[in-house]
C-alpha positions in Angstrom: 0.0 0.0 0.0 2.5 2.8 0.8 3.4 2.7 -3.1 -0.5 2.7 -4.2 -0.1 6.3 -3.1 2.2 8.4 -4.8 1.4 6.1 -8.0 -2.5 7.0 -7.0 -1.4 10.8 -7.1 1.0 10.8 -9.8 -1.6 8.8 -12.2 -4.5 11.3 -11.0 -2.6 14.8 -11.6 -1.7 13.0 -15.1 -5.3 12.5 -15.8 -6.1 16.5 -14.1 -3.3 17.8 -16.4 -4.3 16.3 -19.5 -7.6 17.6 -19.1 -5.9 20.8 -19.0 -4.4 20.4 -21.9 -7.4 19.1 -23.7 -9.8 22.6 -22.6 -6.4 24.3 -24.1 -6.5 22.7 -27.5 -10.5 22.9 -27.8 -9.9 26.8 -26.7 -7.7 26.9 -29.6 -9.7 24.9 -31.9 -12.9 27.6 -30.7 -11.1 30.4 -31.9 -9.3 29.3 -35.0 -13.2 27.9 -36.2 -15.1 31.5 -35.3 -12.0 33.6 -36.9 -12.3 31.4 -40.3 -16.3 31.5 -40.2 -15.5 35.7 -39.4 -13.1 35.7 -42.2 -11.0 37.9 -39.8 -8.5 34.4 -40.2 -6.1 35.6 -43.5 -5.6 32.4 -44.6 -2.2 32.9 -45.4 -1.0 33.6 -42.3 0.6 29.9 -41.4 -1.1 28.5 -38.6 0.4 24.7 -37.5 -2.8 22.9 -36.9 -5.6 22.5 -39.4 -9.1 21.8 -37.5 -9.2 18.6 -38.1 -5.7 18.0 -36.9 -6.9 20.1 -33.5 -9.8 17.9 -33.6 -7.5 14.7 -33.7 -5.5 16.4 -30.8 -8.5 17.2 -28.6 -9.8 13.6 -28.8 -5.9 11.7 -28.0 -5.9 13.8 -24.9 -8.9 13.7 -23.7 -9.2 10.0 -23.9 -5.3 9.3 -22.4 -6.3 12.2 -19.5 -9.6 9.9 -19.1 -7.7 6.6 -18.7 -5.9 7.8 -16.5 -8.5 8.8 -14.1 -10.1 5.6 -14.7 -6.9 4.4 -13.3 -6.7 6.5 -10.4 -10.0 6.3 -9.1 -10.2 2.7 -8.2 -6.6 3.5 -6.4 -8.2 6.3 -4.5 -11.0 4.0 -3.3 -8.8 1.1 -2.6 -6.5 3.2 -0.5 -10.0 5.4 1.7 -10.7 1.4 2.3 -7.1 0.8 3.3 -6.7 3.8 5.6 -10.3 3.8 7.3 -12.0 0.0 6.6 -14.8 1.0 4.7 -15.4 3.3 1.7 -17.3 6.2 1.8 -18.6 6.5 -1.6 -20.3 10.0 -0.9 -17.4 11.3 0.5 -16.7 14.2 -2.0 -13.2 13.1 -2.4 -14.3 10.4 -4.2 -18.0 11.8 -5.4 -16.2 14.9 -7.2 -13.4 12.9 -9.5 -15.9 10.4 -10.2 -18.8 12.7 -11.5 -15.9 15.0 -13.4 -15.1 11.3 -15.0 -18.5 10.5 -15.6 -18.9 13.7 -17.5 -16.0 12.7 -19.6 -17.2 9.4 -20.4 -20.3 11.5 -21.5 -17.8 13.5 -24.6 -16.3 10.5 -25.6 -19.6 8.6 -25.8 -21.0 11.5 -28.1 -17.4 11.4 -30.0 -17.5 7.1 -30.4 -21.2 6.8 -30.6 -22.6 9.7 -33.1 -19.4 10.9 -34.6 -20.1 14.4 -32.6 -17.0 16.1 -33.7 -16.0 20.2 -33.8 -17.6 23.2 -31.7 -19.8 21.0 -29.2 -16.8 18.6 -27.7 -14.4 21.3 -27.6 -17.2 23.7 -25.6 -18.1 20.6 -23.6 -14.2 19.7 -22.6 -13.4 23.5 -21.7 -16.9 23.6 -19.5 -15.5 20.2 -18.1 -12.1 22.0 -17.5 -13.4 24.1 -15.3 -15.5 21.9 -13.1 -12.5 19.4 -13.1 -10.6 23.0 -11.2 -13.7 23.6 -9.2 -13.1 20.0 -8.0 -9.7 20.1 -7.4 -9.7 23.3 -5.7 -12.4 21.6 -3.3 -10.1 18.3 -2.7 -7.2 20.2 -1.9 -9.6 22.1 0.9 -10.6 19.1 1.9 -7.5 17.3 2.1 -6.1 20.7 4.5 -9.4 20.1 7.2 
């Protein structure tokens, strides 16, 4: 058990950072689509990423980041059992990560299932984003009481 945890953290903040990275690349993805449907875009001004490449980008991360919380939670669970002999599943230490994973597992349904693509994942992963900080923030609080 006393390696379960800093693999249990390590593996978590992988997960919390790579959800990061995914609300970046659907914030760029955002603006890149509304400047070309503005035609304020000049399009040649060289930009790296093409959409669809951004698109491609979005989706790698977001499914690696949600791996790794599918990882991490189970480890979190197994180690509140370990350290207290039961598990609280409302506890919001576990309630939070799970229903920010859930909510992932919602965009990559939509993405696998209906081919949802563009505007609505990248709004729905940089909404996520920010309830994924929300939660963090309020484990970190927790963790200090």
């Amino acid at each position: 058990m006393p390696v379960l945890l800093p693999l249990h953290i390590i593996i978590c903040s992988l997960g919390y950072l790579l959800f990061g990275v995914t609300s970046l690349i659907a914030y760029v993805y955002l603006k890149r689509e509304r400047a070309i449907k503005a035609k304020t875009w000049r399009l040649d001004k060289p930009f790296r990423f093409s959409l669809y490449e951004l698109d491609r980008c979005l989706f790698a991360s977001l499914t690696v980041g949600f791996v790794a919380m599918g990882l991490g939670l189970p480890m979190g669970i197994i180690l509140q059992e370990a350290k207290y002999g039961f598990v609280d599943l409302t506890s919001p230490r576990i309630l939070f990560p799970t229903v920010i994973w859930l909510f992932y597992l919602l965009i990559l349904a939509f993405r696998l299932l209906t081919g949802l693509r563009g505007k609505i994942p990248s709004y729905m992963s940089v909404y996520g984003f920010h309830a994924t900080v929300i939660s963090f923030v309020l484990e970190l609080y927790l963790a200090a009481v």
